[in-house]
N, C-alpha and C positions, 0 to 999 in steps of 0.2 A: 540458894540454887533453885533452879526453877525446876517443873517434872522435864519438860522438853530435851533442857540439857542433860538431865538425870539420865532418861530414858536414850539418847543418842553415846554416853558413855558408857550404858550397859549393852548397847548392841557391837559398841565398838571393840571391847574388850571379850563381848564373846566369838567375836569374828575372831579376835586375837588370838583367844581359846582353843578355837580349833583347827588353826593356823599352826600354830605349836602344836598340837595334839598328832596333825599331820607329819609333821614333820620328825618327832619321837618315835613315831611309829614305822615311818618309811626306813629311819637310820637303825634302830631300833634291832626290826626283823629281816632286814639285809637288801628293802625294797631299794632302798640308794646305795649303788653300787660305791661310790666314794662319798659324794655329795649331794647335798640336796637344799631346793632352795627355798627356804622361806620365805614366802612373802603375805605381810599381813595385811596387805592393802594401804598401809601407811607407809612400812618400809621393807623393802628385801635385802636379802642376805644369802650364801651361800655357808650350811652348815654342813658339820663332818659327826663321825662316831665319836671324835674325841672331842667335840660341842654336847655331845650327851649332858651332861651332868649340870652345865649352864641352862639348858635349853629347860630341864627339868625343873630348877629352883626359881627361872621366871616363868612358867605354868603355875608354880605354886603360887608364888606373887601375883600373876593374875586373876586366879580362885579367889587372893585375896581381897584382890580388889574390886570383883562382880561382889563379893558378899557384900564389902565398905560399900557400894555403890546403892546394891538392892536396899539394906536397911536405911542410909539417909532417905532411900525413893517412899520408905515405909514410914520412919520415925516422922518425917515433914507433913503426917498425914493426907498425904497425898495418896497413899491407897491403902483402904480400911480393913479392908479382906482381902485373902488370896481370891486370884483367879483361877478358874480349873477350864 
């Protein structure tokens, strides 16, 4: 894998990130009254309270997946040092 692609699937999935973070939140603290709609720019979806639990474990999986993402982008040395 190239950085190019590396680096456009770690933006992808942090858009995702906080797509669902939105969306946890709004259902969450009562912001969506029934429903509420996610969309992560790839795909939408209309979620409920009772999506809670779902929506939660593919946030995790996403977390998971920015990490797998970041360390290939790192191990391929393709970048040697953090950036600050």
């Amino acid at each position: 894998m190239d950085r190019a692609f590396l680096e456009e699937r770690i933006t992808a999935t942090k858009a995702a990130i906080t797509a669902y973070e939105e969306a946890i939140l709004a259902i969450a603290t009562g912001g969506a009254q029934v429903s509420y709609k996610l969309d992560t720019g790839q795909t939408a979806q209309w979620v409920t309270k009772n999506d809670l639990r779902d929506l939660e474990k593919a946030l995790e999986g996403l977390y998971n997946r920015l990490t797998i993402l970041q360390k290939r982008l790192n191990q391929n040395g393709l970048i040697t040092r953090p950036s600050f």
